[in-house]
C-alpha positions as CSV (number, residue, x, y, z in Angstrom):
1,X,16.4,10.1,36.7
2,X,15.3,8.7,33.4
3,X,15.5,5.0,33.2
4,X,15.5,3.3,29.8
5,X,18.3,1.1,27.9
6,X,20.2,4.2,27.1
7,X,21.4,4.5,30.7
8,X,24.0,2.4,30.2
9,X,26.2,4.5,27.9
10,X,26.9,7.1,31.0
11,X,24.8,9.6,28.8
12,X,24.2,13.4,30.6
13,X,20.1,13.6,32.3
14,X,19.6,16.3,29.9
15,X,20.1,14.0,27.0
16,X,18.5,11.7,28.3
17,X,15.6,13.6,28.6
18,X,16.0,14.3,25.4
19,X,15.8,10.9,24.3
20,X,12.9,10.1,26.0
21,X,11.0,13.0,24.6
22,X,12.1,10.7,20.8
23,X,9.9,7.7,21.9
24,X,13.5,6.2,22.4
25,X,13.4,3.3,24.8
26,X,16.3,0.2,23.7
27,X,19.3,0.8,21.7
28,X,19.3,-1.1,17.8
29,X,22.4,-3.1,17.0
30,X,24.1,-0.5,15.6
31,X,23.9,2.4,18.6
32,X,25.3,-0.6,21.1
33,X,28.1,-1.3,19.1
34,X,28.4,2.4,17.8
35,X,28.1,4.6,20.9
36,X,30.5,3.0,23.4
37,X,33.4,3.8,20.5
38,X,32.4,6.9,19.9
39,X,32.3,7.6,23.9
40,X,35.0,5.7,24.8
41,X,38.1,5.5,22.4
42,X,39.7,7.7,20.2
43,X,40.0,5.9,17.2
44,X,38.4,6.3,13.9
45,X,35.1,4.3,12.8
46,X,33.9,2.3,10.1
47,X,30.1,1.5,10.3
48,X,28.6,-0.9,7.6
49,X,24.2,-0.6,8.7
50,X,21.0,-0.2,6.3
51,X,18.9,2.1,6.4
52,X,16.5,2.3,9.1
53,X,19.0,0.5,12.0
54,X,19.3,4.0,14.1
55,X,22.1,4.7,12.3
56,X,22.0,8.8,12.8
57,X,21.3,8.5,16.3
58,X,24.0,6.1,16.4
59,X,26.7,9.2,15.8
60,X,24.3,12.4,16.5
61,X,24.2,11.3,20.6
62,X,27.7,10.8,21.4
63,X,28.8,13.8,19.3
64,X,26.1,15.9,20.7
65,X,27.4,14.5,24.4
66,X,30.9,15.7,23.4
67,X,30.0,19.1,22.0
68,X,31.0,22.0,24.2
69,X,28.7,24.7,24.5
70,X,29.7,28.1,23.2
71,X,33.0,26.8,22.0
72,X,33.1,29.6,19.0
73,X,33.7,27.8,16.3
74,X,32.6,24.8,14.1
75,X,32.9,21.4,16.0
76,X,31.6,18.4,13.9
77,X,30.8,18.5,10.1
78,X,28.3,15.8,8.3
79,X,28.5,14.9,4.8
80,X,25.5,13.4,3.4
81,X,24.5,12.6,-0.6
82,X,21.3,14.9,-0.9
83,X,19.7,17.6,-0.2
84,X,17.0,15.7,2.1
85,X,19.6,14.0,4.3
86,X,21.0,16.8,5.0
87,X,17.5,18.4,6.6
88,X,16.7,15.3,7.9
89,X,20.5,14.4,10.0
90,X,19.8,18.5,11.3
91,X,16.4,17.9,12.5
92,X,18.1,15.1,14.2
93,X,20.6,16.7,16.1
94,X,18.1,19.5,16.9
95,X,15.9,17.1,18.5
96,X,18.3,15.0,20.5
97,X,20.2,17.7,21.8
98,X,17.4,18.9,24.3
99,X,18.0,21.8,26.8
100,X,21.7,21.7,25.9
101,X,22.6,24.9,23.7
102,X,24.5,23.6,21.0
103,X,22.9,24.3,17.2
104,X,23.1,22.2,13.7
105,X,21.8,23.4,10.3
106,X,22.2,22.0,6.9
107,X,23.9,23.4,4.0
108,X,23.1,21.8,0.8
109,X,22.7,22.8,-2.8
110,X,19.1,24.3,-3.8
111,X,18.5,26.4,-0.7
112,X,19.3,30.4,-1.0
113,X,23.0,31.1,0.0
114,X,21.0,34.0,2.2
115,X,19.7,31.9,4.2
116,X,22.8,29.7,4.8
117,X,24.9,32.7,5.9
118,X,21.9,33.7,8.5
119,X,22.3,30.2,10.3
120,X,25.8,30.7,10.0
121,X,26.0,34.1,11.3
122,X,24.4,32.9,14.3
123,X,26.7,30.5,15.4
124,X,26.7,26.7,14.6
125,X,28.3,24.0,16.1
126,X,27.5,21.1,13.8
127,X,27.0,21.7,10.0
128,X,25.1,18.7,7.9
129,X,25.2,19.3,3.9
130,X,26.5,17.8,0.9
131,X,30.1,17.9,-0.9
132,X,29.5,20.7,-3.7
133,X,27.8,23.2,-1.6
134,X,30.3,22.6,1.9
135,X,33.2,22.9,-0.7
136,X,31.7,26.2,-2.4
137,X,31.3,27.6,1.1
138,X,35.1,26.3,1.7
139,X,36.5,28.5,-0.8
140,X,33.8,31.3,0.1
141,X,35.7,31.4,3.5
142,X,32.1,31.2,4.7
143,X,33.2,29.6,7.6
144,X,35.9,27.1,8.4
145,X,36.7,23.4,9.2
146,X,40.7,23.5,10.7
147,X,39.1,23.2,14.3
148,X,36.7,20.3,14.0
149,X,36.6,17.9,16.4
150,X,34.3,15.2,14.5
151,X,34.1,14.4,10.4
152,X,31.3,12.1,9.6
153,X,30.4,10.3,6.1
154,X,27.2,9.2,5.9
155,X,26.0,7.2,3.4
156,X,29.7,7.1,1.9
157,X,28.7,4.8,-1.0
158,X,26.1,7.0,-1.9
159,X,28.7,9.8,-2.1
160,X,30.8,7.8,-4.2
161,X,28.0,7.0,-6.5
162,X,27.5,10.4,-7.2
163,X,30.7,11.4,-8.1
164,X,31.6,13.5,-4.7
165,X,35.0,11.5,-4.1
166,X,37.0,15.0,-5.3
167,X,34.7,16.9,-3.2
168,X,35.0,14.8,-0.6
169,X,39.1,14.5,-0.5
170,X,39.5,18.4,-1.0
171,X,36.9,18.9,2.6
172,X,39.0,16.0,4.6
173,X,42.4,17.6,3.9
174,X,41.2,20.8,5.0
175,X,40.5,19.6,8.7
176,X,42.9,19.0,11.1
177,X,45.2,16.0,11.4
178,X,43.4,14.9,15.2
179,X,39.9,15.0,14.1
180,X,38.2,11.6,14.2
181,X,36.4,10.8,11.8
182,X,33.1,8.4,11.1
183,X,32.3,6.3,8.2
184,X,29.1,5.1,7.3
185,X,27.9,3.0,4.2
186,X,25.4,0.4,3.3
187,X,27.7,-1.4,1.4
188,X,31.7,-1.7,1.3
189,X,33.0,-1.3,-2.3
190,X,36.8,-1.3,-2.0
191,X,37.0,2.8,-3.1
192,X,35.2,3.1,0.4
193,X,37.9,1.0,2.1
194,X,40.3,3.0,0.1
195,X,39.4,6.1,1.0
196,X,39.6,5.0,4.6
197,X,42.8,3.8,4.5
198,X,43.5,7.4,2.7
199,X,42.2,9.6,5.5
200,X,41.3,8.0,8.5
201,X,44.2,6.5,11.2
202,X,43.6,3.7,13.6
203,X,40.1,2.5,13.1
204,X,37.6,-0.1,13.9
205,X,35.1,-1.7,11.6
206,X,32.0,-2.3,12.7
207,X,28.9,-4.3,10.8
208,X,25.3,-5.2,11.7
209,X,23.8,-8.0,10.8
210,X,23.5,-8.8,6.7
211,X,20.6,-7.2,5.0
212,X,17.4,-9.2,6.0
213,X,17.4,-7.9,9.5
214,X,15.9,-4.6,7.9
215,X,13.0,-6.1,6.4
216,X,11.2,-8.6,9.4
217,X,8.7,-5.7,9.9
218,X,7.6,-5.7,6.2
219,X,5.7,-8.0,4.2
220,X,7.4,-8.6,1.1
221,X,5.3,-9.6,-2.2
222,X,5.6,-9.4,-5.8
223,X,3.1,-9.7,-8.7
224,X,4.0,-10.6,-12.3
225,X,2.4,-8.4,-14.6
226,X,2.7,-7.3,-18.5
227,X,4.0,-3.5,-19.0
228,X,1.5,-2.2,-19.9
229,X,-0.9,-3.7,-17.5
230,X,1.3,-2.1,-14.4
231,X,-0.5,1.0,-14.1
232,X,-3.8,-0.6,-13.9
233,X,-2.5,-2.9,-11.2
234,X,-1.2,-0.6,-9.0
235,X,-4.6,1.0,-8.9
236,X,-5.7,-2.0,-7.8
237,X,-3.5,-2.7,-5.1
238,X,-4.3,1.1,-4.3
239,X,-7.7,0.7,-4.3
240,X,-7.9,-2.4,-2.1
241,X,-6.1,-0.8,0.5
242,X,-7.3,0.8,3.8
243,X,-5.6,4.4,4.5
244,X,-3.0,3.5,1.0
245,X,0.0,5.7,2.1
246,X,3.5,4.7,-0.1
247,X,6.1,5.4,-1.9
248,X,6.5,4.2,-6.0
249,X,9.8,3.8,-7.4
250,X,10.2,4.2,-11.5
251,X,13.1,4.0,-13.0
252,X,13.0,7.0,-15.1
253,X,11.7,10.9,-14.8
254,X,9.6,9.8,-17.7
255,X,8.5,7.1,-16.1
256,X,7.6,9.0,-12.7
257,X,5.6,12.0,-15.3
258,X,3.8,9.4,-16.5
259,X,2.6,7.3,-13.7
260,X,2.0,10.4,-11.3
261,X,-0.1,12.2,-14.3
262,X,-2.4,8.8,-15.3
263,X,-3.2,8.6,-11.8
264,X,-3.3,12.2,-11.1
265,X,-5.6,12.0,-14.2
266,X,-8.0,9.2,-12.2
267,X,-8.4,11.7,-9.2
268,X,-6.0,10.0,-7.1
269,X,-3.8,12.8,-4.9
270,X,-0.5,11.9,-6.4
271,X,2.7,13.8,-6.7
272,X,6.0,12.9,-8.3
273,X,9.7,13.4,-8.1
274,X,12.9,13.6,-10.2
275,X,15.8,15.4,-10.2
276,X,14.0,18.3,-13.0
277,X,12.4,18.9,-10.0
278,X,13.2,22.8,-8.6
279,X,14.2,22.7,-5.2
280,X,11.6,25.0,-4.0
281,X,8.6,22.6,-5.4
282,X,10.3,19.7,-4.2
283,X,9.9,20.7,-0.6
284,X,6.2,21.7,-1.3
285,X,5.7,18.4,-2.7
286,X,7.8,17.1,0.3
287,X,5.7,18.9,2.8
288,X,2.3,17.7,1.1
289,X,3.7,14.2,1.4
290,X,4.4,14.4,5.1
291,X,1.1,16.0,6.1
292,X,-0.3,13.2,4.2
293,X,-2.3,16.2,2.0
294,X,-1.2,13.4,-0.7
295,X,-1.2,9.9,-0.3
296,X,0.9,8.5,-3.3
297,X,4.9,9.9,-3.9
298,X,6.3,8.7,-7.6
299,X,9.7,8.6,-7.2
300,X,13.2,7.9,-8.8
301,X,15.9,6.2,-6.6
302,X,17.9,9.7,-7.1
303,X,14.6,11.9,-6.1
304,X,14.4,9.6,-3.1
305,X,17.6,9.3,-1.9
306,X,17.8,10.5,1.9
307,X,13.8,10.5,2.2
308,X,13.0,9.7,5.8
309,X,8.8,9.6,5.8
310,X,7.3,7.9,8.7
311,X,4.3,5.9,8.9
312,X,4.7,4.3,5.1
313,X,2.3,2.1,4.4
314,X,3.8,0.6,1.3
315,X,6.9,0.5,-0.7
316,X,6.3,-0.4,-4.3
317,X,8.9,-1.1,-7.0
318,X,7.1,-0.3,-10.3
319,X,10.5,-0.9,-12.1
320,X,12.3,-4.0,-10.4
321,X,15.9,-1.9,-8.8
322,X,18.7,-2.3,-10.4
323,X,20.2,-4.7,-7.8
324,X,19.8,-6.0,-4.4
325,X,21.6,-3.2,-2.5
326,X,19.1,-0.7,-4.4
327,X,16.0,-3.1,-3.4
328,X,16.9,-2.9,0.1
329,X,17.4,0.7,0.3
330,X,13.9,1.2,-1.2
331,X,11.9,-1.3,0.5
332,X,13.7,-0.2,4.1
333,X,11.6,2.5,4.3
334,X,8.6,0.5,5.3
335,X,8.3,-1.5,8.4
336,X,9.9,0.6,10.4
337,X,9.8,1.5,14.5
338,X,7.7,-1.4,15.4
339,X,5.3,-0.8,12.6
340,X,4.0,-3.0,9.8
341,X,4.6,-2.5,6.1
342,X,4.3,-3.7,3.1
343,X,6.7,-3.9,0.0
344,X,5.4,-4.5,-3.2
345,X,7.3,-5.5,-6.7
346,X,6.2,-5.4,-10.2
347,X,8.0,-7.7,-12.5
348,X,7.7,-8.8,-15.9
349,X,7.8,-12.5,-16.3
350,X,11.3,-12.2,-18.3
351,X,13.0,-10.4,-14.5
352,X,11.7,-13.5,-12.7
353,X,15.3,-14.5,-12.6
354,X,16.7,-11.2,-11.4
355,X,13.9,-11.1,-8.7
356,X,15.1,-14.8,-7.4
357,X,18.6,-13.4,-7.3
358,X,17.7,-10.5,-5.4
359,X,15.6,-12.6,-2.9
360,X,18.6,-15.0,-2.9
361,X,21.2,-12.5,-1.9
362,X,19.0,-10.7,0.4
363,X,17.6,-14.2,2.3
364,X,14.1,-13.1,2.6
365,X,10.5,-14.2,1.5
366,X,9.3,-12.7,-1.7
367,X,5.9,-14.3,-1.7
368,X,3.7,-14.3,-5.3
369,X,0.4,-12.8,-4.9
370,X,-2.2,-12.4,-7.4
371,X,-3.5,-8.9,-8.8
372,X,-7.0,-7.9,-6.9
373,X,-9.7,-8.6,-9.0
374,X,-11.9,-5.9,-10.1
375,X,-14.9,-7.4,-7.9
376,X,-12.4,-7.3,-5.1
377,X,-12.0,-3.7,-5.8
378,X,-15.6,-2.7,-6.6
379,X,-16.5,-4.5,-3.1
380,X,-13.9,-2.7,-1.5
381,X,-15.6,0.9,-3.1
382,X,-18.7,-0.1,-2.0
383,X,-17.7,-0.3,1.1
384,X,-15.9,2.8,1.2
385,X,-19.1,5.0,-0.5
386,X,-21.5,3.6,2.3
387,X,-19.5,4.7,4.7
388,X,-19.2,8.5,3.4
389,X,-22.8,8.4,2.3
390,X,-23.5,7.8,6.0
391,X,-21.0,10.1,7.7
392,X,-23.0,12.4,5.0
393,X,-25.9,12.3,6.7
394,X,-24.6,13.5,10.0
395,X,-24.0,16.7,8.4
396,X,-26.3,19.4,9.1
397,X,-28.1,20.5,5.6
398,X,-29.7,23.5,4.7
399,X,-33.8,23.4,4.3
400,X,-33.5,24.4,0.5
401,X,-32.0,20.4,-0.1
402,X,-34.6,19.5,2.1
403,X,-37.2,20.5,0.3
404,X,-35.8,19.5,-2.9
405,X,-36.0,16.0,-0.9
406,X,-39.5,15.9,0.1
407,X,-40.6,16.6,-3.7
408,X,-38.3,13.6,-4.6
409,X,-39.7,11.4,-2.0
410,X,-43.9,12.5,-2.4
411,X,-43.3,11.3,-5.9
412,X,-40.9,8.4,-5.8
413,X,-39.9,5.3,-4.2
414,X,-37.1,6.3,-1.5
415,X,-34.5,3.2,-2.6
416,X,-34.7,4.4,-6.3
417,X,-34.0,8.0,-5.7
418,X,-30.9,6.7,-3.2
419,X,-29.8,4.5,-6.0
420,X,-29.9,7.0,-8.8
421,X,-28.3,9.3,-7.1
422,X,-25.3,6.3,-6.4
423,X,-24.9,5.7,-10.2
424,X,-25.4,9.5,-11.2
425,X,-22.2,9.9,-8.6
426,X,-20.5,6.6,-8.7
427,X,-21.1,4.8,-12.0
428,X,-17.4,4.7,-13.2
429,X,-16.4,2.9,-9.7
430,X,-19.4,0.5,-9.5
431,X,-19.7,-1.1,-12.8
432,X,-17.4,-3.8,-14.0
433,X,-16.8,-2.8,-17.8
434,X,-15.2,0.4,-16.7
435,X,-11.9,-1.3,-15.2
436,X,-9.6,-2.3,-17.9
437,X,-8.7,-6.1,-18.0
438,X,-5.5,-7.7,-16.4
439,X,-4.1,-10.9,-17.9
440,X,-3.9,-12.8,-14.7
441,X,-0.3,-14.3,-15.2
442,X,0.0,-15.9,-11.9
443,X,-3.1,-18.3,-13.3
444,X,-1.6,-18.5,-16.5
445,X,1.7,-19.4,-15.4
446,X,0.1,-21.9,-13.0
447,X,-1.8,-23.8,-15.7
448,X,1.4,-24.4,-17.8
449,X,3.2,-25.9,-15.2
450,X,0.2,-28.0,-14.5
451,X,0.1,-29.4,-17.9
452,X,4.0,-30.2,-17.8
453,X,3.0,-32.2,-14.7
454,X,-0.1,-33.8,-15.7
455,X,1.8,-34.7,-19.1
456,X,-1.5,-33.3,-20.6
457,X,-1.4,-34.7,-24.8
458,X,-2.0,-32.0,-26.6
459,X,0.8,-29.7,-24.4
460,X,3.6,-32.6,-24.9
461,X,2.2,-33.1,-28.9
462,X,2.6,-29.2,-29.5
463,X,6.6,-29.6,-27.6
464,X,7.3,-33.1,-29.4
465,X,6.7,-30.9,-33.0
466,X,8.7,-28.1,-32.0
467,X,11.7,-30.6,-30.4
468,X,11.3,-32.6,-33.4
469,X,12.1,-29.7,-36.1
470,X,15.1,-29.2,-34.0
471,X,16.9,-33.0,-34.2
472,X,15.9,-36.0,-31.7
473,X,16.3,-34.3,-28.2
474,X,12.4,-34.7,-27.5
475,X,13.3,-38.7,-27.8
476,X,16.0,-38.7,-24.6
477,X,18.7,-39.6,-27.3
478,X,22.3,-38.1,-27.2
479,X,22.0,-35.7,-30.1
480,X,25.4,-36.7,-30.9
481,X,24.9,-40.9,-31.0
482,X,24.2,-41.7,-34.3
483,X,27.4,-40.2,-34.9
484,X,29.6,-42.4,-33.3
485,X,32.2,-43.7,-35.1
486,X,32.7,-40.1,-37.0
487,X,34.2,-37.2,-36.7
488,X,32.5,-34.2,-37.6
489,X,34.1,-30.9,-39.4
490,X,33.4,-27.6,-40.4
491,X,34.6,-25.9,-43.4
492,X,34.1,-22.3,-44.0
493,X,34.0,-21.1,-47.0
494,X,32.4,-18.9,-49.2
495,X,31.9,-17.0,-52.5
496,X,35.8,-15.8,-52.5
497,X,36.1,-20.3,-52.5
498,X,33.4,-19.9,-55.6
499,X,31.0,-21.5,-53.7
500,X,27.6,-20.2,-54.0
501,X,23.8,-21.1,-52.1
């Protein structure tokens, strides 16, 4: 028998097994408070987690215990925002379910209707997919959903975001009244609560702990930089890193073109995505990504929505999110299954506000760091080139270079020919001039507030003018004293009143 925390939620051995065969060994928050329900009672669920709690698992193993095997017909449907959820929560199911011979595919917009009516030929018990295409194969009569046992929405406010709430209220009338049905959302905007008043009966609500418990794993930091000096800092931070492997969020497909074809430009392996993206190159570039073939994914939040890559180094916010939710979502997909990470965030020094509010709301350390320095990054590619040249030498090599060697070497000094050969190969990464200059705002910033404190002459002189042209507030006064005793008005009038400048 298999012995790990799962054991105590009564699962079957072969799912167990199953389990096992994941890496899965304790339950997160969300499966101990999720699984029991779903196991136990027959009520409907409401389930308020992050990304990256275990959330899938959470509702994939109790359906998948439930499921009966050649039942001959459609027993739970999934709806998920994109197109990579969808592959992602089937890959899921697939994997958990072990020996037992149930069977889930996704059905999402993008992919070939052939091959959607092949899986469904065969014989599903669980379809994952998103509203539009579900609802097209609805009214295809391409299979149906009156004899479902289990309706899950994952990532509901996503759903809502994007305009599925039609979608999504034409599929739940179409199943049948005693189905239950699972809600699950980051957040808990009142349409959610609205629409689960609408279709679900009795139900519980659970919630995991607020947003910080996502992040412990990853090291959050955040440089301030000018606009235009963003790209060249990100090369930095990519260049100073050992075995760089992240995700960068823009906020724009221009932005993502941009970015992905400067550094593409600087022979960095570099992909991007946005929605112009075909679906068809998308999972190339996907693929690439995974098999770490590339090493840097540009991304908008819509491109990555539903991305599940493991093993992310980094996280970096080129654009600051649009608000604390969105921040969380990104960065979540670092620092994950016991693993390290790193999030990084770009601002410019007028969104130092919006960054404090964001690391307010979300109650964790957003630490200032200063951009590497180019001799930091030149030291780092120094190391780095040693330690190819070297693994170059254990390389068997023809006698042709050989003998091209000995001339070299009868006629020169061996250290001159090495390090010709270096700057002939590696000039552009070893000399200083060739890295474009960073204003270094953290020092900057650092040296003004130093001066306020300090009460340094010449900084207060230069304020005292400028206060000055503006009335006696440098002085401490009350603007307003010298006035008392009157009462001040304002007439407005103008060249209708004859009055001219």
């Amino acid at each position: 028998m298999v012995n790990n925390g799962f054991n105590e939620f009564g699962f079957s051995e072969e799912l167990l097994q199953a389990i096992k065969l994941k890496g899965f060994e304790e339950p997160t928050e969300i499966q101990r408070k999720i699984i029991p329900l779903i196991l136990e009672n027959k009520i409907d669920l409401v389930g308020q987690a992050q990304t990256g709690t275990g959330k899938t698992a959470a509702f994939a193993l109790p359906i998948i215990e439930q499921l009966q095997v050649k039942a001959g017909h459609l027993q739970a449907l999934v709806l998920v925002p994109t197109r990579e959820l969808a592959i992602q929560v089937s890959e899921e199911f697939n994997s958990l379910r072990g020996h037992k011979n149930i069977h889930a595919a996704p059905i999402y917009g993008g992919q070939s209707y052939d091959t959607q009516f092949r899986h469904l030929k065969k014989g599903v018990d669980v379809i994952i997919g998103t509203p539009g295409r579900i609802l097209d194969h609805l009214n295809r009569k391409s299979f149906s959903i009156d004899k479902i046992s289990f309706a899950v929405l994952d990532e509901a406010d996503e759903m809502l975001n994007m305009g599925f709430i039609e979608d999504i209220e034409d599929i739940l009338s179409r199943t049948p009244a005693e189905r239950r049905t699972l809600l699950f959302s980051a957040t808990m905007p009142e349409r959610i609560m609205t629409l689960a008043k609408k279709y679900m009966g009795k139900r519980e609500i659970i919630r995991t702990k607020k947003s910080g418990q996502t992040t412990e794993l990853t090291d959050q930091i955040y440089y301030e930089v000018k606009e235009s000096d963003k790209l060249d800092a990100l090369c930095r931070i990519i260049d100073t890193t050992q075995e760089f492997f992240g995700l960068v969020f823009c906020r724009t497909k221009n932005d993502v073109d941009f970015v992905s074809s400067k550094l593409a430009d600087r022979d960095y392996d570099v992909e991007g995505l946005h929605g112009d993206i075909t679906q068809n190159i998308r999972e190339k570039i996907l693929n690439k990504f995974r098999n770490k073939k590339i090493n840097v994914l540009i991304a908008t939040d819509v491109a990555a929505r539903g991305l599940d890559i493991e093993e992310l180094t980094h996280v970096i916010n080129y654009a600051l999110p649009q608000d604390a939710e969105s921040y969380l979502h990104r960065i979540g997909r670092t620092g994950r299954a016991g693993k390290e990470g790193t999030a990084i965030t770009f601002i410019t020094p007028e969104e130092h506000r919006k960054l404090m509010y964001i690391k307010n709301f979300t109650q964790t350390d957003i630490r200032k760091q200063r951009i590497p320095k180019v001799k930091d990054v030149i030291s780092f590619k120094r190391e780095k080139i040693v330690a190819e040249l070297k693994s170059l030498v254990e390389v068997n090599v023809s006698e042709e270079y050989l003998k091209i060697a000995d001339d070299l070497l009868s006629s020169n000094v061996p250290p001159k020919i090495i390090a010709a050969l270096i700057k002939n190969s590696y000039q552009n990464e070893l000399e200083e001039k060739n890295y474009a200059e960073i204003r270094d705002l953290f020092e900057s910033q650092k040296q003004n507030k130093d001066l306020r404190l300090t009460g340094n002459t010449q900084y207060q002189q230069r304020n005292k003018r400028q206060f000055e042209r503006r009335g006696d507030r440098f002085s401490g006064k009350n603007r307003f004293e010298s006035d008392r005793g009157k009462a001040r008005m304002f007439l407005a009038l103008g060249k209708k009143d004859d009055l001219t400048p």
